[in-house]
N, C-alpha and C positions, 0 to 999 in steps of 0.2 A: 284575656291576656295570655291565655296559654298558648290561644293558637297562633296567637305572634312570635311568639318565643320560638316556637313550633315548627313555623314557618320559615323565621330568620336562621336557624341550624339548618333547616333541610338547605334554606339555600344554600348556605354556609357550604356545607356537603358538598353539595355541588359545582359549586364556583371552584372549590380544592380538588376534586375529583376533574372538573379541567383543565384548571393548572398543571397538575399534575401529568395528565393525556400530552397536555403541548409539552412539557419539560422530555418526556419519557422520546417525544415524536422527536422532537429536535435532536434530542441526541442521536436517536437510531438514524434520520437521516445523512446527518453527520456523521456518522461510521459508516455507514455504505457510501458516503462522497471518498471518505480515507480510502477503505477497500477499494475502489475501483481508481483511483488514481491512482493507488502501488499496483494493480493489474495493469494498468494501461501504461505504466512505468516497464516493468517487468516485460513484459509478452509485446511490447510493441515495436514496431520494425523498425523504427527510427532511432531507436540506442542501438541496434542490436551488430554488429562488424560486420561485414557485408564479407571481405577481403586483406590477407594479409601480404603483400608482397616482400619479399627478402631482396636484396641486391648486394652484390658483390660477395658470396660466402660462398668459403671455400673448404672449411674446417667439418662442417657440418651437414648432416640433410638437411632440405627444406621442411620436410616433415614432421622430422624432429624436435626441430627449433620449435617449429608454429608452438608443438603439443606443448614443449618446457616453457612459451611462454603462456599457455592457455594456465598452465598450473601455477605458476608464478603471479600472474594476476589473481587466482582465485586466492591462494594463500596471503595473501595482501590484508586481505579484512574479511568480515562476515557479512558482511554486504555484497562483498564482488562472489560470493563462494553461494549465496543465495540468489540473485540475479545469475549466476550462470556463465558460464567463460567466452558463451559471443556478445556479451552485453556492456559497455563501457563502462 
């Protein structure tokens, strides 16, 4: 009788030990899917402004302007200030 007892914990053990394994895998996978879709977000060339063209301004550089509003967007949120001021 004992070594049935014995037997059923070790399984027991077991069975929790990879439950556990999956639960632990699934997440980490799941945080590298996160981390690489805010990478591929961030660093990818498809949000990122290519071009800004101005027309008709008279008041101002062009130069100027672009930078006041690279900053202007950035100061918007902590979103636009992490993403980076070619990034929409």
């Amino acid at each position: 009788m004992k070594n049935g007892i014995y037997f059923d914990e070790k399984k027991s053990r077991k069975r929790r030990m990879i439950f556990k394994l999956k639960i632990y895998g699934s997440l980490t996978v799941f945080f590298l899917l996160v981390v690489g879709i805010c990478y591929l977000i961030i660093y990818s060339p498809f949000f990122q402004l290519k071009n800004i063209e101005i027309v008709g301004n008279r008041d101002f550089e062009k130069s100027e302007l672009i930078q006041e509003l690279k900053l202007f967007f950035i100061s918007q949120s902590k979103l636009a200030s992490i993403l980076g001021p070619n990034n929409i």
